[in-house]
C-alpha positions in Angstrom: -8.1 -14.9 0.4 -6.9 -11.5 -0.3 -3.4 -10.6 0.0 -2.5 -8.8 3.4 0.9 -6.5 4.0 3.3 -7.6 6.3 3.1 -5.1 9.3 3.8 -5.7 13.1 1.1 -7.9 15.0 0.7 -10.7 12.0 1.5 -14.3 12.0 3.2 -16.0 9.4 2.8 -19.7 9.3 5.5 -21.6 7.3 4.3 -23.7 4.4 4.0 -27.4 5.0 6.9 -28.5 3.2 9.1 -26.2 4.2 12.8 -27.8 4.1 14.5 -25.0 7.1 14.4 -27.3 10.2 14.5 -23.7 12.1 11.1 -23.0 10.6 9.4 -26.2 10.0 5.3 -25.8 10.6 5.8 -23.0 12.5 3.8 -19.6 13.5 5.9 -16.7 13.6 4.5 -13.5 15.8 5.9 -10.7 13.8 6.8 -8.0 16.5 9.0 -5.6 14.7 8.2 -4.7 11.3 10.0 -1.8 9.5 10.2 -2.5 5.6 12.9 -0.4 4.9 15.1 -1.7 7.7 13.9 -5.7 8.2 11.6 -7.6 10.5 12.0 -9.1 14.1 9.9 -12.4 14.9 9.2 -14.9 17.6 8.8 -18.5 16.4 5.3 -18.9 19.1 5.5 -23.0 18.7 8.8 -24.4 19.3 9.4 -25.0 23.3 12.3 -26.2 24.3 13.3 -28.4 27.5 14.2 -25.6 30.1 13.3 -23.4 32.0 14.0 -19.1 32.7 15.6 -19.7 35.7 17.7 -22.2 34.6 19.3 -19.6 32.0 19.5 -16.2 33.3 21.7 -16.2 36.8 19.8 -13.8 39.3 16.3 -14.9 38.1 13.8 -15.4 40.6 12.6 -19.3 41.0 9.8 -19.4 37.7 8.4 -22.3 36.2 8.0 -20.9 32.6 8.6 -23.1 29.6 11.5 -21.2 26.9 10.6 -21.6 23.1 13.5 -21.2 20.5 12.5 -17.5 19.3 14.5 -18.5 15.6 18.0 -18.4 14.5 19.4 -15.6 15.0 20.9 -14.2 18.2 20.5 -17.7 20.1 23.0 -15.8 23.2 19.9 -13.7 23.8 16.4 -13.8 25.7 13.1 -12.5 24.9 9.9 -12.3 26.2 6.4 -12.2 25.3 3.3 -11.0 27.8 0.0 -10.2 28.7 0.7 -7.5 31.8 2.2 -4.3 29.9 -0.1 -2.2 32.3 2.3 -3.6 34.9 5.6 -3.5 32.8 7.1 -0.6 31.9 8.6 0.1 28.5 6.7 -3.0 27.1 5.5 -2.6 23.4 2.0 -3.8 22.9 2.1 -5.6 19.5 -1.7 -6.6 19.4 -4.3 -6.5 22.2 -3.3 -8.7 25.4 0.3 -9.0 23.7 3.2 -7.1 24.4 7.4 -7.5 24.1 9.7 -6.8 26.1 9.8 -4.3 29.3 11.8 -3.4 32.0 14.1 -6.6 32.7 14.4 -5.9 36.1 10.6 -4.8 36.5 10.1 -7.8 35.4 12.1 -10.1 38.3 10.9 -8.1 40.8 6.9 -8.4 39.3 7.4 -12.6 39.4 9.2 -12.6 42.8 6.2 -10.8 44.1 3.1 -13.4 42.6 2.5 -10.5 40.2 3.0 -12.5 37.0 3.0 -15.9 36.8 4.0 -18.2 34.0 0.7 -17.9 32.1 0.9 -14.1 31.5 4.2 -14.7 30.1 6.3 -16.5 27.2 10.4 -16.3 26.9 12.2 -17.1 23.8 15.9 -17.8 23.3 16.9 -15.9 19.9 15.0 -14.4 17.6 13.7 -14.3 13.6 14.9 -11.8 11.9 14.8 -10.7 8.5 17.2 -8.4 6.6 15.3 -5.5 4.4 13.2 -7.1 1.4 13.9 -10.6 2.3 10.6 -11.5 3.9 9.2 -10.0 1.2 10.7 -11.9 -1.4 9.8 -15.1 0.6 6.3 -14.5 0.6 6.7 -13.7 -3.3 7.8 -17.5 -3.6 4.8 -18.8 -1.4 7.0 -19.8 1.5 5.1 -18.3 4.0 1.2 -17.4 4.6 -0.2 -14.9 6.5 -2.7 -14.5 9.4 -4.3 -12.7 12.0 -3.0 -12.7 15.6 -4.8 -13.1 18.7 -3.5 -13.4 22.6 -5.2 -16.8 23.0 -2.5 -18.5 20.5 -0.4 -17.7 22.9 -1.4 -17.9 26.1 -4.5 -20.5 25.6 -3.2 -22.6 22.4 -1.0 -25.6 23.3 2.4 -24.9 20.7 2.2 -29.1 19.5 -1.1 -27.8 17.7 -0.6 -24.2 17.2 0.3 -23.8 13.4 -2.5 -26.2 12.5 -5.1 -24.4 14.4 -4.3 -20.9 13.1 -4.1 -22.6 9.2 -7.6 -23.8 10.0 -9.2 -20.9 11.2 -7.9 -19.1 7.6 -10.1 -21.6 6.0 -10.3 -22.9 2.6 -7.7 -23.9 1.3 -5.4 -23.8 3.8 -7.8 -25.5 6.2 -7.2 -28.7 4.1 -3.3 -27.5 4.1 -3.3 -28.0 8.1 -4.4 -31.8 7.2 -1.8 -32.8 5.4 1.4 -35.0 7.3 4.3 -33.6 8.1 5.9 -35.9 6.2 4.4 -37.5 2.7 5.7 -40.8 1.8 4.9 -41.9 -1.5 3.6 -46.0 -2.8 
């Protein structure tokens, strides 16, 4: 496999051993990637047991699953989506994904039936990466790189997210997405 830049729109999938608990065999959509500032991420496979409306006061009634986004900024709420035709000052990231929008767009668009929980994934902090430091990772094999595509968001169930997108690279990481989460030796 060659080796591909880092740039907004990639995935980076954590190697299989990784010890970071926060990062453990997961698939990172890069959304914001700026080298000389840093780099913004969701963690895509990582849900946790709550809902939207459960967190955010004056949110309409919306049964949408929240996914730990990473580490940093945990007081904070993201979103990923498939509508940015509908919501303004969304950022389209790669086709049929887009952060971010108007917030209150947004309310108003669900309390109407315009956007329902499948066109749209929240997170609760974010991954972020200071200037050079994701580069340096990748230097020490900590994280490989793939494609993105809307479907491993809004089609892929998380549980099995990481291995399907190490798969699809192929050889060798294909075999990679085989291996245990945990390796216990006789």
């Amino acid at each position: 496999m060659t080796k591909q830049k880092i740039k907004t729109g990639k995935v980076l999938l954590s190697e299989p051993f990784m010890l970071d608990n926060n990062f453990k065999r997961s698939a990172v959509l890069v959304c914001d990637y700026v080298k000389a500032e840093g780099t913004v991420g969701f963690i895509l496979n990582k849900p946790l047991d709550m809902r939207v409306d459960d967190l955010v006061a004056d949110f309409p009634e919306f049964d949408a699953e929240v996914f730990f986004g990473g580490p940093v900024q945990t007081d904070t709420i993201h979103y990923l989506h498939n509508v940015g035709e509908l919501l303004d000052e969304s950022t389209k990231i790669v086709d049929g994904v887009y952060w971010g929008g108007d917030f209150d767009k947004l309310k108003f668009l669900i309390s109407q039936g315009l956007i329902e929980p499948k066109n749209i994934r929240f997170f609760v902090g974010y991954s972020g990466w200071s200037e050079g430091q994701l580069e340096e990772e990748m230097k020490l094999g900590s994280w490989v790189m793939a494609d993105m595509f809307a479907n491993y968001l809004f089609k892929s169930p998380p549980d099995f997210l990481w291995q399907e997108i190490m798969e699809k690279i192929g050889d060798p990481y294909s075999v990679i997405a085989q291996m245990p989460d945990t390796v216990t030796w006789n």
